[in-house]
C-alpha positions in Angstrom: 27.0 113.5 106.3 28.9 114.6 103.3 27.6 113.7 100.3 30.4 112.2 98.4 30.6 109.2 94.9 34.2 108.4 94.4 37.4 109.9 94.7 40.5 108.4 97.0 39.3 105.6 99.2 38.7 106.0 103.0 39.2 103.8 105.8 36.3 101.4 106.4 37.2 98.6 108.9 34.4 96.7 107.4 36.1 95.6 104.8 38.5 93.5 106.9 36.5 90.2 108.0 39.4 88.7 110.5 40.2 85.6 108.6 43.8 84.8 107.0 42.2 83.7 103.6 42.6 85.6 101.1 42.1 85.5 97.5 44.9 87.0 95.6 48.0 85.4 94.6 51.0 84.7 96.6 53.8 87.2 95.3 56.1 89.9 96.6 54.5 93.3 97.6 55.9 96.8 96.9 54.2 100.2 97.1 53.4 100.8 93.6 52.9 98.3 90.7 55.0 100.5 88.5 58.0 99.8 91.1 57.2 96.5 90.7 57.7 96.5 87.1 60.4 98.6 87.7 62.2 96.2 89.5 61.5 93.4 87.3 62.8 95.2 84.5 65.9 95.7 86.2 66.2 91.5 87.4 65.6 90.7 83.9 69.0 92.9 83.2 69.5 94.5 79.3 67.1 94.0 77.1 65.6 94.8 73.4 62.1 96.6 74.2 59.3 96.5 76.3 56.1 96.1 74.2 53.2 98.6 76.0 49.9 98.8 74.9 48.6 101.9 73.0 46.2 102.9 75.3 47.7 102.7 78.9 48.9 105.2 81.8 51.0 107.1 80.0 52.7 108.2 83.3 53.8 104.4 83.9 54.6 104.0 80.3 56.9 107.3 80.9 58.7 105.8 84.0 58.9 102.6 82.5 61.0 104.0 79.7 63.3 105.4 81.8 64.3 101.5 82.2 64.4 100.2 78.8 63.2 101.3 75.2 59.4 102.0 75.1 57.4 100.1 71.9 53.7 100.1 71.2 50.7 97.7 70.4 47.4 98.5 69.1 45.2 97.2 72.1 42.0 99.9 72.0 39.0 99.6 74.7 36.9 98.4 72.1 36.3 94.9 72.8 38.6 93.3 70.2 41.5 93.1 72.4 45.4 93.4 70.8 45.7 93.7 67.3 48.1 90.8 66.8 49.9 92.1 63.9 50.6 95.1 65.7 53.1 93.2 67.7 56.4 92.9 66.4 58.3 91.0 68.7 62.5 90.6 68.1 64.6 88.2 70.9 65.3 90.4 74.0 62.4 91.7 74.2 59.2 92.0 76.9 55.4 92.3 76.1 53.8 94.3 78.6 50.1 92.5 78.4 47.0 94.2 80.2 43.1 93.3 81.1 41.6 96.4 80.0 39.5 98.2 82.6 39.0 94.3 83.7 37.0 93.5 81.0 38.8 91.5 78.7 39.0 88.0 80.5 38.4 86.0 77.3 41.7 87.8 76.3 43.5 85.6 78.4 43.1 82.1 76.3 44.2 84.1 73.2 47.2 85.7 75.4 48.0 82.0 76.3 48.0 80.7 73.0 50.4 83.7 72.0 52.9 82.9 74.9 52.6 79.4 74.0 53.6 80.5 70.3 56.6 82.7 71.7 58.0 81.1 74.5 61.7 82.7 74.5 59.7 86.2 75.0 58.6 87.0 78.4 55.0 88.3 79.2 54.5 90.6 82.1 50.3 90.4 82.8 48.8 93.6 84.2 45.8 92.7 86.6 45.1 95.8 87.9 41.8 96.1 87.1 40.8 93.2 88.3 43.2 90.7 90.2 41.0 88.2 90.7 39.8 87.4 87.2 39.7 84.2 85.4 42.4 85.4 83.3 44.4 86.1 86.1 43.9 82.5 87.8 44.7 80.6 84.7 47.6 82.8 83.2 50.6 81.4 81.9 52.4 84.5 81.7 55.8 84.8 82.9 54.9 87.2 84.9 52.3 89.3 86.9 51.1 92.5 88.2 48.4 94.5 89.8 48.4 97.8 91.3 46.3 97.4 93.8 45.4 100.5 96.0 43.5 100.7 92.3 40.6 99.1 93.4 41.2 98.3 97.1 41.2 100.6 100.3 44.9 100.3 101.1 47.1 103.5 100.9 49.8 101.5 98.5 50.1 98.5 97.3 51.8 96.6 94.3 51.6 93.0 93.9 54.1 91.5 91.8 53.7 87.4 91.1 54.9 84.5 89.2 52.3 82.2 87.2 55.1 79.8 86.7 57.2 80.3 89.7 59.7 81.9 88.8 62.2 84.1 90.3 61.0 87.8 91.3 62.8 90.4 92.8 62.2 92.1 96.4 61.3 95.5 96.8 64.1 97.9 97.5 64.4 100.7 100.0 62.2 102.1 103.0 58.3 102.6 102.8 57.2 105.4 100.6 56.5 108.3 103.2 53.3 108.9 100.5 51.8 105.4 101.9 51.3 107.1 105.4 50.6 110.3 104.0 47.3 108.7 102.4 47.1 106.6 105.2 46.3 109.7 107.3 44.1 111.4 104.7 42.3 107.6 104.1 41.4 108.3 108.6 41.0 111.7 108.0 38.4 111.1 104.8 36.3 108.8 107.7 36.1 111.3 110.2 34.6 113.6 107.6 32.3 111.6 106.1 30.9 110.7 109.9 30.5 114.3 110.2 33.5 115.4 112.0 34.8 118.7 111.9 37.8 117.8 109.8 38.5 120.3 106.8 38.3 118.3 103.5 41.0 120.7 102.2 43.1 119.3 105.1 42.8 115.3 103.5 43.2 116.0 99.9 46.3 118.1 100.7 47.5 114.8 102.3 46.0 112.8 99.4 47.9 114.6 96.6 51.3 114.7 98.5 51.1 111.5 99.5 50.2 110.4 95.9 53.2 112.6 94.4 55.7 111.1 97.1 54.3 107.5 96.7 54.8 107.4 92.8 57.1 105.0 91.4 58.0 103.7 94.5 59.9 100.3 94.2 60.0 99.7 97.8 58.2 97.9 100.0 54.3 98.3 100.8 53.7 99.9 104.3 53.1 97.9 107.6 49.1 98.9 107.4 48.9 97.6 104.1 50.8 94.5 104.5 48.5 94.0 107.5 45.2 94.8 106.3 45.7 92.9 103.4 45.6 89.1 104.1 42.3 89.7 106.1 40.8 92.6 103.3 37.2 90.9 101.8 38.7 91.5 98.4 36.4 89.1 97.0 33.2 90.8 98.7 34.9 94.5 97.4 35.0 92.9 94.0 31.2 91.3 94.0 30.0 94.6 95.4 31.7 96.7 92.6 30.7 94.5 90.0 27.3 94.6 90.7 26.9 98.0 90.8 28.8 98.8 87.4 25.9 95.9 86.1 23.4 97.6 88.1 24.1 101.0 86.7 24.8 100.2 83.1 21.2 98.8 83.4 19.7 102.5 84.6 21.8 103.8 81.8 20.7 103.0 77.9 23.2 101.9 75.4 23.0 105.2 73.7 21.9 107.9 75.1 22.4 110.9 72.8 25.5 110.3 72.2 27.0 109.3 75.2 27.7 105.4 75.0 27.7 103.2 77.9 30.9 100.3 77.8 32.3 97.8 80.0 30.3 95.2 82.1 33.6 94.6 84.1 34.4 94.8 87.8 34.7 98.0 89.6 34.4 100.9 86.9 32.2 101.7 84.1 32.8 103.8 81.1 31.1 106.2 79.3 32.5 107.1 75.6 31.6 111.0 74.6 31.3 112.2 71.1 34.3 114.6 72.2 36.8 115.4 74.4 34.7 119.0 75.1 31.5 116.9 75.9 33.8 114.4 78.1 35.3 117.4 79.7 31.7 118.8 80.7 30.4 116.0 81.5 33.3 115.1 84.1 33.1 119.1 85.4 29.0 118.6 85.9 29.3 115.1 88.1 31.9 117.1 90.0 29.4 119.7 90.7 27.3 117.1 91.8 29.5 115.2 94.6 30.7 112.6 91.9 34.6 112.1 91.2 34.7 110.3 87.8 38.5 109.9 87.1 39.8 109.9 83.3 41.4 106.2 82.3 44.2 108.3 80.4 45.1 111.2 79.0 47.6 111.1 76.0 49.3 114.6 75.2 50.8 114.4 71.8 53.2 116.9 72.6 55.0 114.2 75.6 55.4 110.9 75.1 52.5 109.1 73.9 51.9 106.3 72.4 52.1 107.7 68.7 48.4 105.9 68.1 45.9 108.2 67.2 43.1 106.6 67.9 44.2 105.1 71.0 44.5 109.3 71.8 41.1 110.2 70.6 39.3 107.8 72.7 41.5 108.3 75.5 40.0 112.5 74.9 36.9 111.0 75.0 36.4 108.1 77.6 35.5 109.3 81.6 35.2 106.4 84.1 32.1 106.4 86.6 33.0 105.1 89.8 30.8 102.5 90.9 33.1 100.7 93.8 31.6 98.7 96.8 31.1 102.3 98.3 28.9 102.9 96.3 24.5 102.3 97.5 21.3 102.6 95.4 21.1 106.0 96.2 24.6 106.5 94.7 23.5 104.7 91.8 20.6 106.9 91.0 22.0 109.8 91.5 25.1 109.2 89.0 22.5 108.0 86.6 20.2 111.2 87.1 23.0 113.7 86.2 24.2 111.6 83.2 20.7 111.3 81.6 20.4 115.9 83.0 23.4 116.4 80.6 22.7 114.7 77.4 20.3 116.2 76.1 23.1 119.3 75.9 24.6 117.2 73.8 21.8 116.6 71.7 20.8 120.3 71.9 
């Protein structure tokens, strides 16, 4: 079998465990989150700005301002959350609110407190990294969203919601063609991995058109996904996931010559390189080796960004190791084998 750690999910019907019951929260379901938001821009009608944090998808951010004027927060993957005083609120405007990497779920009681303090301003929660956090349970946001082929096997999927039940809009338009496009490659992927004579260059064409097509899409998620969903184990893909990031955070030290080891949430770990030269070699020899560690963003100064340069340097220097409920012992190992082979280059 192809040896494989990461990259675009595919099909596994054991994640499905026949029983109506799921976890998440009962909202309306488009292809993408960012057509969700989209969308809900576009209910809420004119507005001021929508407050983003510094370090986000920057491709989101871009789409998003193509809606309404874009402003920025300090919010850094460092632990401490928003900078408060960063946020400069005026009537008319939205706060776009994230759980970073899904870490951050004491954030919620201070985001709370804050919507409690500004109730005329609404708060849009992104969950995407982990929808079924505490934070997300107990929000009192105005509003929710995760994007959730994120951290799921679907092909598409964006779950918009309502903490206080209020109003949302319906997705708008067909399916995204891209949906089925992954859908294929997510089949394809399977019969590879079971050995099958399928061409790997054959799915990942799929995957990347799909993806391009499926971009942005505010319409509705596709039949497989609206399926799948309501009987997916997304509790079991979460436990699994979590685990393993605990589990390989363990194999990894704090420190190790200059590579620190960050996050303890859900699904993803990250690592933090001294540069963006050591992050870029680091993510080119786990590629050599089978494993697909995706960067959690890139900022280019020269496009729209978010004008915070630290928010940018980290963002140059942060790679994401992909510990999902794919992911074995063996996987484990092997990621933490090549990240203990490369630092001492970096120490060299």
């Amino acid at each position: 079998m192809p040896s494989e750690i990461g990259s675009e999910f595919h099909w596994d019907p054991a994640v499905l465990r026949g029983a109506e019951q799921n976890e998440l929260p009962r909202g309306e379901l488009f292809a993408t989150g960012c057509g969700a938001l989209s969308e809900l821009l576009r209910m809420l009608g004119p507005a001021g700005r929508l407050h983003v944090p510094s370090y986000f998808c920057m491709g989101v951010a871009e789409a998003l301002s193509e809606r309404t004027p874009i402003a920025w927060y300090r919010h850094l993957p460092d632990g401490r959350g928003p900078r408060w005083e960063t946020l400069r609120v005026r009537d008319g405007d939205v706060v776009l609110a994230q759980n970073l990497f899904g870490r951050e779920g004491a954030q919620g009681r201070l985001w709370n407190a804050w919507i409690r303090a500004h109730p005329g301003i609404p708060v849009i929660e992104d969950h995407s990294h982990d929808p079924l956090s505490d934070w997300a349970r107990a929000s009192e946001a105005a509003y929710a969203v995760a994007s959730l082929r994120k951290t799921l096997p679907l092909p598409d999927g964006g779950l918009l919601w309502s903490p206080r039940g209020l109003s949302l809009p319906a997705p708008r338009g067909p399916e995204s063609t891209g949906a089925h496009l992954k859908l294929a490659a997510m089949l394809l992927k399977a019969s590879w991995l079971a050995g099958g004579t399928v061409a790997k260059e054959h799915f990942r064409s799929l995957q990347q058109q799909g993806e391009h097509d499926l971009l942005g899409s505010a319409g509705p998620a596709c039949s497989f996904t609206r399926a799948a969903l309501p009987v997916m184990d997304v509790a079991g893909i979460r436990e699994a996931a979590t685990a393993n990031a605990r589990a390989l955070r363990t194999r990894l030290s704090a420190r190790t010559h200059g590579l620190k080891v960050s996050g303890d949430g859900p699904f993803r770990l990250q690592l933090e390189c001294p540069t963006t030269q050591a992050r870029d070699a680091l993510q080119a020899r786990l590629a050599g080796h089978g494993i697909y560690a995706p960067v959690h963003w890139r900022q280019d100064r020269h496009r729209l960004w978010s004008g915070d340069h630290e928010a940018a340097d980290l963002a140059g220097r942060m790679l994401t190791l992909p510990v999902d409920h794919r992911c074995g012992p063996g996987d484990l190992s092997r990621m933490a084998e090549v990240v203990h082979s490369f630092a001492p280059v970096l120490a060299a």
